[in-house]
C-alpha positions, 0 to 999 in steps of 0.5 A: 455021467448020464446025459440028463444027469450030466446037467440040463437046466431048463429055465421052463419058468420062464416060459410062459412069459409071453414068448419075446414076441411084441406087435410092433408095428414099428417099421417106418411109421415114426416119422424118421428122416430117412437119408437111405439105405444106410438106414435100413439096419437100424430100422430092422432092429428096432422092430426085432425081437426085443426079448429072444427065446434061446437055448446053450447046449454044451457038447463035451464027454468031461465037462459038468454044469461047474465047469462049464465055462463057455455056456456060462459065457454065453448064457450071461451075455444073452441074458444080460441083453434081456433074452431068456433061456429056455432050455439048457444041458451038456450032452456027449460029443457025439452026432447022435446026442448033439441031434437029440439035445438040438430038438429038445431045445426046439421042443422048449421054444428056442428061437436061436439054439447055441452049441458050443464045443466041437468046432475043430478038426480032431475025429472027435469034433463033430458039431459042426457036421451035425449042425450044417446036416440040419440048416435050409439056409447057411449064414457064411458071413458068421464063420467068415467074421468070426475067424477074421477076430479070432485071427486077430487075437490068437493068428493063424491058428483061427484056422482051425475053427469050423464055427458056423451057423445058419437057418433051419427049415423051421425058422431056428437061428443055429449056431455052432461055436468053439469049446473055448470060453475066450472063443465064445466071449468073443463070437457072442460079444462081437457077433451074436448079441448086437444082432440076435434080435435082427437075425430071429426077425429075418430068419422068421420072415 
């Protein structure tokens, strides 16, 4: 199946929605009561991005858009926090056209890019390769936590997963995550969603 018939659905409708970016101007002018740094995450993500521009890619050479079940996964979670798709598609598992589909979401306003599939250690798995060629700023912390839950669930076969993510030069969230859609609810639900908004306002600093 061809890479743009193999699915990419864009969401563009909603790009001219004013790009998720408010002026604030929150900060520490509500005249909280600050008792000290224990206040600090929350301050930041109150004055995060309410509304993050994102993208899914899937990389596989057998999945479609009916049976993708990990970007669906993804998808809806981020969606159902009020962030918005802009751009979308499964592409083969191969260095070249994960690239290839990572700057197509970058061309459609993505803020954060999620890549699910190819996060094991087969010849095959090669998403992770291609998206810790393209991070200035490493988040090792992802991969840590995400591993340490996953062991929770599934054991000592979490140490197979490669998961990681990290910042572009460009100031673009990247996440590479797990075909699995259990792997994914559980890196979106317990990771990526609670703290997306803050990460993007970090990242852009």
């Amino acid at each position: 199946m061809g890479r743009q018939r193999h699915g990419q659905w864009h969401g563009r409708r909603h790009a001219s929605e004013g790009g998720g970016a408010h002026e604030h101007g929150h900060g520490h002018e509500h005249g909280h009561a600050h008792t000290g740094e224990e206040d600090a995450p929350r301050i930041h993500r109150a004055s995060a991005l309410a509304r993050v521009p994102f993208a899914v890619i899937t990389a596989s050479d057998s999945r479609t858009e009916a049976t993708d079940a990990s970007g669906r996964v993804l998808r809806e979670a981020l969606q159902g926090r009020g962030h918005r798709l802009v751009h979308g598609e499964i592409v083969k598992d191969d260095p070249a056209g994960i690239r290839d589909a990572i700057g197509r979401a970058k061309d459609a306003g993505a803020k954060a890019i999620l890549v699910t599939g190819g996060t094991g250690i087969a010849s095959r798995d090669r998403t992770v390769d291609v998206v810790e060629g393209l991070l200035a700023t490493p988040l090792p912390g992802f991969g840590e936590l995400f591993r340490m839950l996953s062991f929770q669930e599934i054991g000592s076969a979490a140490m197979l997963s490669r998961a990681t993510a990290g910042v572009t030069a460009d100031g673009r969230l990247l996440f590479a995550l797990p075909g699995s859609s259990g792997a994914c609810r559980l890196a979106v639900q317990k990771l990526i969603a609670p703290e997306l908004a803050h990460l993007v306002r970090e990242a852009s600093r």
